[in-house]
KELO-460859 format. One line per field, with one value per residue (C-alpha): residue in three letters; y, z, x. Coordinates in nm, 3 decimals. Example, Ala and Ser with C-alpha at 12.3 -4.5 7.8 and 13.67 -1.06 7.14 Angstrom:
<nodes>
residu <- ALA, SER $
yy <- -0.450, -0.106 $
zz <- 0.780, 0.714 $
xx <- 1.230, 1.367 $
</nodes>
This chain:
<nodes>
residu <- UNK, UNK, UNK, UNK, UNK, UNK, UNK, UNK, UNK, UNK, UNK, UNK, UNK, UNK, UNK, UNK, UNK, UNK, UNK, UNK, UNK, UNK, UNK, UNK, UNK, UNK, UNK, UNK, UNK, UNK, UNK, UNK, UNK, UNK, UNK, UNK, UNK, UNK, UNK, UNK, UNK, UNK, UNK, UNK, UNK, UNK, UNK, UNK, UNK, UNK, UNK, UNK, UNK, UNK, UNK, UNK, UNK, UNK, UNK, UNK, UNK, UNK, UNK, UNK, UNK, UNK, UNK, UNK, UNK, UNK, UNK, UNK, UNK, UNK, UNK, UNK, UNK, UNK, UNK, UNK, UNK, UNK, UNK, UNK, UNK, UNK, UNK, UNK, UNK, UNK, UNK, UNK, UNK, UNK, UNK, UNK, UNK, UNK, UNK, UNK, UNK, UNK, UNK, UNK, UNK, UNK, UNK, UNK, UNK, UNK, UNK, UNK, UNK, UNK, UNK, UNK, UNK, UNK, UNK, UNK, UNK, UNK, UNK, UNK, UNK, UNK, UNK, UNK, UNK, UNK, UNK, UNK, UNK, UNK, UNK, UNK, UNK, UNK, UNK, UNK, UNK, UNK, UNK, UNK, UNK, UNK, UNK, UNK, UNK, UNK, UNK, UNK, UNK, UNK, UNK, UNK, UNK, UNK, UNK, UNK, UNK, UNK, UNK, UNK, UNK, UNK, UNK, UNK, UNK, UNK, UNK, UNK, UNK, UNK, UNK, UNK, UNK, UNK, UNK, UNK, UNK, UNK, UNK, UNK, UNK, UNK, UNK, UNK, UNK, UNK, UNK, UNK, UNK, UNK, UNK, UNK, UNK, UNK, UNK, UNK, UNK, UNK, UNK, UNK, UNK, UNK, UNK, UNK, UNK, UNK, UNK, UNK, UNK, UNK, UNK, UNK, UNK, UNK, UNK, UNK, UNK, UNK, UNK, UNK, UNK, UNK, UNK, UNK, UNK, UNK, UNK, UNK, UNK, UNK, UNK, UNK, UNK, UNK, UNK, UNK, UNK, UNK, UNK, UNK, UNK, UNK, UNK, UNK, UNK, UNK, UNK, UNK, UNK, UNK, UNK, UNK, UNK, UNK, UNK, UNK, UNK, UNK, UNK, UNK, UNK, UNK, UNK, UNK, UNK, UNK, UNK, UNK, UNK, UNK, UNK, UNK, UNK, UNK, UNK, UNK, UNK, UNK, UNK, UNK, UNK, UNK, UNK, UNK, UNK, UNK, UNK, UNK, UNK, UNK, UNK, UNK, UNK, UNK, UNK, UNK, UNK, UNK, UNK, UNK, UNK, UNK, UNK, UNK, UNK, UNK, UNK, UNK, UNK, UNK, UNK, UNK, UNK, UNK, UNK, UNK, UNK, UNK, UNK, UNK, UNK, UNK, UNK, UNK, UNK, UNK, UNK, UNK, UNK, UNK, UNK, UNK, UNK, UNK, UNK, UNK, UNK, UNK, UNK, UNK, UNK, UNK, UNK, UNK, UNK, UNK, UNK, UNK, UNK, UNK, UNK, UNK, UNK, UNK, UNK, UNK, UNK, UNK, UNK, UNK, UNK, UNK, UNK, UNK, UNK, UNK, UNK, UNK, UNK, UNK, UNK, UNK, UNK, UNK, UNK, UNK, UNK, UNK, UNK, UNK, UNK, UNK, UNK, UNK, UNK, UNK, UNK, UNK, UNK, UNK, UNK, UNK, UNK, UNK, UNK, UNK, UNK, UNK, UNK, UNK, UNK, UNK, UNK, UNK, UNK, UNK, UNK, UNK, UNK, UNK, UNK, UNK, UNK, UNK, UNK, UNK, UNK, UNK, UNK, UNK, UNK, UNK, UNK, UNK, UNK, UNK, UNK, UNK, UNK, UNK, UNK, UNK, UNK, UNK, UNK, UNK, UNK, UNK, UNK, UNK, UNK, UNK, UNK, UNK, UNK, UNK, UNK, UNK, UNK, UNK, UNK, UNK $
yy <- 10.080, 9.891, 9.783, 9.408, 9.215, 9.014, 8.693, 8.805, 9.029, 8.652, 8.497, 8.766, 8.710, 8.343, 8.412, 8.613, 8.362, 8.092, 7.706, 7.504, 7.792, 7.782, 8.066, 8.006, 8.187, 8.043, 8.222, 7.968, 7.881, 8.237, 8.300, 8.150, 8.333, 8.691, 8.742, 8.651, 8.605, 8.905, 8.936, 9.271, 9.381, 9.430, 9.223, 9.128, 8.880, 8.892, 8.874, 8.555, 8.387, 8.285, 7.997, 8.088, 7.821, 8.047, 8.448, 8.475, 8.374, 8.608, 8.845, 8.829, 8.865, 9.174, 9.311, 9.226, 9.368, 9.741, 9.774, 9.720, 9.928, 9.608, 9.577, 9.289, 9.162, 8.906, 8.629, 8.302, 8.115, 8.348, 8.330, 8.732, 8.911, 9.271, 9.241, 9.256, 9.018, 9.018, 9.088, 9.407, 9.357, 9.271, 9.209, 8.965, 8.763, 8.633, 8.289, 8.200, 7.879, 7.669, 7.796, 7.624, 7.493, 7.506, 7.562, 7.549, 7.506, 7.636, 7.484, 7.643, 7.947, 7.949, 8.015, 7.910, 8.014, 7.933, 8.031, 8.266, 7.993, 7.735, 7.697, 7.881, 7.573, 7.344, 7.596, 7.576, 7.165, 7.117, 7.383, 7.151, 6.865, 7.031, 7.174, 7.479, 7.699, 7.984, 8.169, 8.383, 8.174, 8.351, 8.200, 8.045, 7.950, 7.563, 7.699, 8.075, 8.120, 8.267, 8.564, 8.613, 8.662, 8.891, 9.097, 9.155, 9.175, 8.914, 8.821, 8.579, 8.464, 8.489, 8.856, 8.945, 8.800, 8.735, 8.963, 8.964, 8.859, 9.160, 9.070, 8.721, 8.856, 8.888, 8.903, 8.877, 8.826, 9.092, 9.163, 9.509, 9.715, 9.707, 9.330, 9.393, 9.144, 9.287, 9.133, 9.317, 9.232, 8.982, 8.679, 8.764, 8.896, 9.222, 9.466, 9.835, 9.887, 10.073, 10.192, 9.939, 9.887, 9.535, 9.655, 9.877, 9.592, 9.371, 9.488, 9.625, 9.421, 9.362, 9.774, 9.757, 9.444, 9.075, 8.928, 8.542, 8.437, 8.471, 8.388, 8.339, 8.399, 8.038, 8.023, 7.729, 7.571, 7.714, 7.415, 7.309, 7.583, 7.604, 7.708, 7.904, 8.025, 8.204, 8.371, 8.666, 8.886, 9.129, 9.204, 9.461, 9.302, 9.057, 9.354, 9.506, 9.152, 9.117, 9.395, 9.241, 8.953, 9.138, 9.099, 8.735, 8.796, 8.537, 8.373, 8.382, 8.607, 8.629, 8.742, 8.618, 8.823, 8.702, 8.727, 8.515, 8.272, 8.243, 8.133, 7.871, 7.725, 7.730, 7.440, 7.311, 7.351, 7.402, 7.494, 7.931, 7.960, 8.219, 8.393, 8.716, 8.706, 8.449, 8.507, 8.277, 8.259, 8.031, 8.083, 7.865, 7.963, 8.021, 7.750, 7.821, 8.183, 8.037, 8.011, 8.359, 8.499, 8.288, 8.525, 8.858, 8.739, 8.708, 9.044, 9.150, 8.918, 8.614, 8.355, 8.071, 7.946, 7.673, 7.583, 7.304, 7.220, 6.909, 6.948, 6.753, 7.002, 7.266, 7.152, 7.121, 7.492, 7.640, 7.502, 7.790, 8.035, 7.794, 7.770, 8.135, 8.246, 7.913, 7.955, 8.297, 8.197, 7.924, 8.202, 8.389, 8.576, 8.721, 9.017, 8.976, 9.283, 9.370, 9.685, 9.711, 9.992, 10.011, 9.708, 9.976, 10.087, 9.729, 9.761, 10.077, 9.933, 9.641, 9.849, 10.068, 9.788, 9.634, 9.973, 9.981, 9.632, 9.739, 10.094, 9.882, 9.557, 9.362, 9.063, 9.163, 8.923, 9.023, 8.810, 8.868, 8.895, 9.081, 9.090, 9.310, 9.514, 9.374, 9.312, 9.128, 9.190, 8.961, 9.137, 8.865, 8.950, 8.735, 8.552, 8.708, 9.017, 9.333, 9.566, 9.361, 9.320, 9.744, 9.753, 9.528, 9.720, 10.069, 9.889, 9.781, 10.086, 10.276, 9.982, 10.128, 10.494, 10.357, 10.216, 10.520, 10.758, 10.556, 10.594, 10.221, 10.169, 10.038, 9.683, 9.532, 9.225, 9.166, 9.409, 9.715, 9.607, 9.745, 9.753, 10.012, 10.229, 10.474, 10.454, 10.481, 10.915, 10.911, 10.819, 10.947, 11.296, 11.439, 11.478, 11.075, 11.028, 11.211, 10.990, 10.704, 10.816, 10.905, 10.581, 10.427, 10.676, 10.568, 10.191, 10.206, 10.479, 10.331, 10.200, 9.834, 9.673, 9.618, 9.958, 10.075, 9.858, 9.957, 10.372, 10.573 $
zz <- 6.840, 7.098, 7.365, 7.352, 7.681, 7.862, 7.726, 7.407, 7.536, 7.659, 7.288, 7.126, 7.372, 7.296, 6.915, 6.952, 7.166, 6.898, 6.964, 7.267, 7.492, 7.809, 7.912, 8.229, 8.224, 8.486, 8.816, 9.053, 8.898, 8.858, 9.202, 9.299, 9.100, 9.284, 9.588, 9.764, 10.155, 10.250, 10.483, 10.424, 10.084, 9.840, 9.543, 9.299, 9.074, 8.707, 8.401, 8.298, 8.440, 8.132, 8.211, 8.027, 7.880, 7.676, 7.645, 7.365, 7.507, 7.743, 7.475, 7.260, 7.582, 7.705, 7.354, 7.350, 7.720, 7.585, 7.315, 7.494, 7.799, 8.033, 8.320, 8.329, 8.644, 8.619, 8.908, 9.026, 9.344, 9.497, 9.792, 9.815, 10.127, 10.010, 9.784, 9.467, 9.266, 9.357, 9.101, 9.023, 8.880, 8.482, 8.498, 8.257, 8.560, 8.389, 8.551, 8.474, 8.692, 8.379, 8.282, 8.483, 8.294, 8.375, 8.053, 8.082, 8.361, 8.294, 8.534, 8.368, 8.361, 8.696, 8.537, 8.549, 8.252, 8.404, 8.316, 8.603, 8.734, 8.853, 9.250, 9.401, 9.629, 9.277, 9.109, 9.424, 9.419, 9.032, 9.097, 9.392, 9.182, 9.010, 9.342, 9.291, 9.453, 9.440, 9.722, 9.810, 10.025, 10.100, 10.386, 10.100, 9.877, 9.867, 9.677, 9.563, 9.241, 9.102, 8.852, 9.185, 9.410, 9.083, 9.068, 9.435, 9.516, 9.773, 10.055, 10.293, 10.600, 10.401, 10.311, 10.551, 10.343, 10.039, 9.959, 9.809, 9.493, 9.304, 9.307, 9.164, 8.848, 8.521, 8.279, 8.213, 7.933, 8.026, 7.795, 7.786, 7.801, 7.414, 7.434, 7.250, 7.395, 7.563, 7.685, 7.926, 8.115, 8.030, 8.129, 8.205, 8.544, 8.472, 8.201, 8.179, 7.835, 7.908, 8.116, 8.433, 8.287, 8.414, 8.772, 8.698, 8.643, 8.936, 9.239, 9.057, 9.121, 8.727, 8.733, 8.435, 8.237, 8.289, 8.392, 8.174, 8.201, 8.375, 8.388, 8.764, 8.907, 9.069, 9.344, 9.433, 9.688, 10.020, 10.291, 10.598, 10.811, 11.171, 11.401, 11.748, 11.980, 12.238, 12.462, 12.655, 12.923, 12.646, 12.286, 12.370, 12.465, 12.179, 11.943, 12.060, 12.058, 11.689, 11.610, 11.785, 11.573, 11.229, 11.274, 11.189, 10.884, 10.924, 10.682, 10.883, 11.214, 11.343, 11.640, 11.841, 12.099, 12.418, 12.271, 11.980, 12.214, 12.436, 12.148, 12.024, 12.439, 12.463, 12.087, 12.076, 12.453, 12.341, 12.682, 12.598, 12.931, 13.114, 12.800, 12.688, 12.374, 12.123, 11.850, 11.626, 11.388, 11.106, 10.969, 10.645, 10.685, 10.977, 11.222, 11.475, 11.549, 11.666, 12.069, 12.028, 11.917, 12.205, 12.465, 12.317, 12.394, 12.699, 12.680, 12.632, 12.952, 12.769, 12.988, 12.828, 12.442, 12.270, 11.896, 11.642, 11.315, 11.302, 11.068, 11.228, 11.580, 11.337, 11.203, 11.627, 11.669, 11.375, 11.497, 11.725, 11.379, 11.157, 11.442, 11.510, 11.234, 11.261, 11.631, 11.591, 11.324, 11.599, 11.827, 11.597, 11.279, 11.168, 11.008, 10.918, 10.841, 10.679, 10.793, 10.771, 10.968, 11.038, 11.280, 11.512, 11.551, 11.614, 11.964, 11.902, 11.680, 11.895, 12.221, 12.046, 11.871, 12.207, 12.344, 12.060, 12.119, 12.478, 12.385, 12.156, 12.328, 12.086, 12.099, 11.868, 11.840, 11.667, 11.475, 11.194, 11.049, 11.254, 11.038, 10.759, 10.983, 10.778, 11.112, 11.107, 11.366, 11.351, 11.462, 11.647, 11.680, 11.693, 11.402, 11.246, 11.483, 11.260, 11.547, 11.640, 11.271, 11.206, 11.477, 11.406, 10.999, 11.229, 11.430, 11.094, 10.948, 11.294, 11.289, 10.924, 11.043, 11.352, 11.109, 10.873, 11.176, 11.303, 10.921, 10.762, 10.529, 10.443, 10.309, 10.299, 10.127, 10.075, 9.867, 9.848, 9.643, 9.755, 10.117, 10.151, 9.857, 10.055, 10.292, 10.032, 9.987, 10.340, 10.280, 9.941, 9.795, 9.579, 9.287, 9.305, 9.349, 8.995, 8.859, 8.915, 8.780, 8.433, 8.407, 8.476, 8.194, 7.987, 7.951, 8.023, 7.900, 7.897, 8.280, 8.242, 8.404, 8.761, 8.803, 9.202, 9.333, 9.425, 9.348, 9.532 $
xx <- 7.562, 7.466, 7.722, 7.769, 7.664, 7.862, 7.827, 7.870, 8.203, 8.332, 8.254, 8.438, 8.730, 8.685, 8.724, 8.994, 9.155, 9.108, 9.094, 9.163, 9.226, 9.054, 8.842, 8.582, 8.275, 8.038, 8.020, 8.061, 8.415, 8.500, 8.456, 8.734, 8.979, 8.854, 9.076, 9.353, 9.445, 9.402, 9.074, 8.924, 9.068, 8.747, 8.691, 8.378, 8.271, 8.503, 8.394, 8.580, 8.883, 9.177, 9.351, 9.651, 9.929, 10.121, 10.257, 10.072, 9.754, 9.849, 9.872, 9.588, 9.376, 9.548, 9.495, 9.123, 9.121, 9.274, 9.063, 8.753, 8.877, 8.839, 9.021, 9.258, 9.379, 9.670, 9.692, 9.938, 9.850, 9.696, 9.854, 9.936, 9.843, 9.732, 9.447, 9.725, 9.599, 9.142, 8.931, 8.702, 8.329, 8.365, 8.744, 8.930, 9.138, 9.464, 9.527, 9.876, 9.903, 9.907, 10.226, 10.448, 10.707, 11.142, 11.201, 11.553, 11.822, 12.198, 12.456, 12.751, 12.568, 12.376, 12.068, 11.692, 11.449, 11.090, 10.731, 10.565, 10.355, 10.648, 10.633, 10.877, 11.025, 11.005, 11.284, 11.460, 11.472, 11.525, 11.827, 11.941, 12.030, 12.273, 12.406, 12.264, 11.982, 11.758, 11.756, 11.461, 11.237, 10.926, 10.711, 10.469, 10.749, 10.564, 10.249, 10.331, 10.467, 10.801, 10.595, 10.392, 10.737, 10.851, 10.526, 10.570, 10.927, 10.865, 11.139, 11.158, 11.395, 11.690, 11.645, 11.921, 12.216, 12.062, 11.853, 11.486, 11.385, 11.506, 11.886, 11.787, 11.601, 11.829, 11.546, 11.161, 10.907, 10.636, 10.357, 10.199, 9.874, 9.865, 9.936, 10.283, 10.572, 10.898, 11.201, 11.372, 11.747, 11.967, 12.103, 12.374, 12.516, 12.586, 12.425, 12.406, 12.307, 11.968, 11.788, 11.688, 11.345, 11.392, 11.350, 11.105, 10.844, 10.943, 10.751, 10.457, 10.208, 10.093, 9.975, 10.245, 10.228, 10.184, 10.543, 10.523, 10.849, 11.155, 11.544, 11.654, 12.048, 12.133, 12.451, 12.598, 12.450, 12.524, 12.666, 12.355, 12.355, 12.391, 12.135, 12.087, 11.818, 11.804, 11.534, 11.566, 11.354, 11.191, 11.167, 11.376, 11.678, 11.638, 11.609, 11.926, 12.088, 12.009, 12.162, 12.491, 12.409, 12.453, 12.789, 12.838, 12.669, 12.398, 12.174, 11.850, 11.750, 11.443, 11.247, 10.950, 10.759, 10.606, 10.230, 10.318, 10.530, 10.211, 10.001, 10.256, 10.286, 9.903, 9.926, 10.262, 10.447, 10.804, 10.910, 10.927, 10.693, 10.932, 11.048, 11.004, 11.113, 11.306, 11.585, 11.655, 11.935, 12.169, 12.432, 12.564, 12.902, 13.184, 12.962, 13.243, 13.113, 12.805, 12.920, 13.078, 12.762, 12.630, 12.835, 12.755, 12.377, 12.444, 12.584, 12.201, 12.004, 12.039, 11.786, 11.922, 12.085, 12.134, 12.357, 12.383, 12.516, 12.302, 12.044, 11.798, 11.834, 11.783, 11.439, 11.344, 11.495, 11.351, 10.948, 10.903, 10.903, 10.739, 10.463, 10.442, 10.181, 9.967, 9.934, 9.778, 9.583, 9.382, 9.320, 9.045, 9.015, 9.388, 9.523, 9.879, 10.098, 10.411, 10.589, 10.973, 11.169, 11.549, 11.641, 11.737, 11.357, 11.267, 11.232, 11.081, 10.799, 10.751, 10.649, 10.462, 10.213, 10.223, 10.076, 9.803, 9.696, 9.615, 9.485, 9.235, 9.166, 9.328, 9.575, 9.854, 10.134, 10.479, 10.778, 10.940, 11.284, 11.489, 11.767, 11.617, 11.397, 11.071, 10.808, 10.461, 10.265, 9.932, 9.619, 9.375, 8.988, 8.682, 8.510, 8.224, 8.209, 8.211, 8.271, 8.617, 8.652, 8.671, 8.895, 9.119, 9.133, 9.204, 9.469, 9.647, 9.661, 9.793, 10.058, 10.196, 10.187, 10.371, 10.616, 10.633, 10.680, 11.023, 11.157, 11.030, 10.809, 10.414, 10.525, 10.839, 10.763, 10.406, 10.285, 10.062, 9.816, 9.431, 9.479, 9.798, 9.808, 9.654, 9.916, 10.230, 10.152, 10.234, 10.618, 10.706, 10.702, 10.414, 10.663, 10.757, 10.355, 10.322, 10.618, 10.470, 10.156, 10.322, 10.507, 10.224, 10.014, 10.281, 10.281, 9.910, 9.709, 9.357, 9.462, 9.301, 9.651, 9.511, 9.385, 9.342, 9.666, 9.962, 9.985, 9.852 $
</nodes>
């Protein structure tokens, strides 16, 4: 029989679909649905993009996906950072930015039911007017989307007390490689009945199933928090200072080296000309330890601090972070990484990319969240020179072994997706290698779930 082309492979899909779903075919819409953010992870024209409303669109594409053997890649913003969610040559791309309903919020419960294509920051502000919140607050949290932040664990500056977005998932609607629909967790806050399945999904990058919906843990909003900076000689004193920090249990710390503090002087002169290296951190709680934690800075070669509760200081402290990435960025071409080590390597890690960035002639500048360990050094290189360009891919990829080789870890919050799963072998047994690899057997054995992300 002859194999059916690929218009006709898009009619069939179309049938199977049935009315009023939409399903893009033409190539210069499609095109836009291939990759995501990250610069040199590989991607190719699809096949056809689904904008889907519903799981069971979802559904009867992933079905029509497995048994023609086409890969189906499933995709939110696409704001990721690792090549998770691009597209391969004849893919079906899942688009699930359509469903982006709150279907339900639970104030007596402290729950949020949402589809995987609500906006992070919109959960977060529907929660707020019942003095509630949800916490994890990834960098893009304004246009990424909450099945996005589930399919890649993401975290964010509040990592350090609250933790990422794994301890704020009770349940999700996932569906399959044979296009079956599971449920898995519960609402509730606590259940042990089976086997954490639940967790199993959340981080994998859709190499399992397409997450559709999912119910959030709320808190009660935590109070404005208070806010202090101060700058010090060297990422190294700063480094050992946060660890000092830990102490006071804060709800933010980060770090700022003197590379990325040159970049944000050179745009936005915030008056960091003499420092070496800036730490940054709130606390929503106990705003009286602030001038104590002020003292054991200076414990470390504190050059100068300053704290406030007032809100609006906070937004005026807090511009030296939100400038950080940005300021890079105008410098040239990026590459923005994502390596996490114990906070007591960060020193470590930080003179050691330093020394790379000189070895190779490159401008690396490094911030990150200091409280949680997770680093991202930016690699800066020319536009549109290849030579810079294949340097700047080596450097990344020494930065991870860098990372591996002081006991962290490839990604803490980004993802693997194309551009590191040849990196994960290099910190986890062969035996948990071949686990994965049967789970992953197991819930898809014709491998059209995203195949070449994530495992390695």
């Amino acid at each position: 029989m002859k194999p059916a082309t690929p218009d006709e492979t898009v009619e069939q899909l179309r049938s199977a679909l049935g009315e009023g779903v939409a399903l893009i075919s033409d190539p210069d819409i499609t095109i836009s649905y291939s990759r995501d953010h990250a610069l040199f992870a590989q991607s190719a024209l699809p096949l056809c993009v689904l904008l889907a409303r519903t799981t069971q669109d979802v559904a009867l594409a992933v079905r029509f996906a497995n048994e023609h053997r086409i890969p189906v890649v499933a995709r939110g913003a696409g704001s990721g950072l690792s090549g998770g969610a691009n597209s391969m040559d004849g893919c079906i791309v899942i688009s699930l930015e359509k469903m982006n309903q709150i279907i339900a919020l639970d104030e007596v419960n402290q729950v949020a039911r949402v589809q995987a294509g609500v906006l992070n920051l919109d959960v977060d502000k529907a929660a707020q007017e019942l003095g509630l919140a949800y916490l994890p607050d990834p960098a893009s949290r304004s246009w990424s989307t909450i099945g996005g932040n589930v399919a890649t664990n993401a975290g964010g500056m509040c990592c350090v007390k609250y933790g990422v977005t794994s301890h704020h998932v009770r349940a999700i609607t996932v569906v399959l490689a044979s296009g079956e629909i599971v449920e898995l967790g519960k609402a509730t806050k606590k259940s042990v009945s089976t086997l954490d399945l639940l967790h199993l999904f959340v981080g994998s990058e859709g190499t399992l199933g397409i997450i559709t919906e999912v119910t959030l843990g709320l808190v009660v909003r935590p109070k404005p928090a208070a806010t202090m900076l101060a700058t010090f000689p060297s990422s190294t004193e700063a480094a050992a200072a946060a660890i000092a920090m830990m102490k006071f249990r804060p709800s933010m710390l980060e770090i700022i080296d003197q590379t990325t503090l040159k970049a944000v002087e050179a745009w936005h002169p915030l008056g960091f000309e003499v420092a070496g290296a800036v730490l940054l951190m709130q606390m929503d709680e106990n705003h009286h330890q602030l001038e104590r934690a002020l003292e054991l800075c200076a414990e470390f070669s504190m050059i100068d601090g300053v704290s406030s509760d007032d809100p609006a200081d906070a937004a005026d402290l807090l511009r030296v972070r939100q400038l950080a990435f940005p300021a890079l960025e105008r410098m040239g071409a990026t590459i923005l990484d994502d390596v996490a080590v114990p906070i007591s390597q960060i020193a470590e890690l930080v003179r050691r990319v330093e020394q790379l960035g000189i070895n190779r002639g490159l401008t690396i500048g490094i911030f990150g969240h200091a409280g949680d360990g997770n680093m991202h050094p930016t690699i800066v290189y020319e536009h549109g020179d290849i030579t810079a360009a294949a340097n700047a891919e080596a450097a990344f990829h020494e930065i991870i072994a860098i990372a591996q080789e002081l006991g962290g870890t490839a990604s803490g919050e980004h993802g693997i997706g194309s551009i590191k799963s040849a990196a994960v072998a290099n910190e986890i047994s062969p035996t948990v290698v071949e686990m994965q690899r049967g789970i992953k057997k197991l819930l898809d054995p014709n491998n059209i779930m995203n195949p070449g992300k994530k495992l390695p």
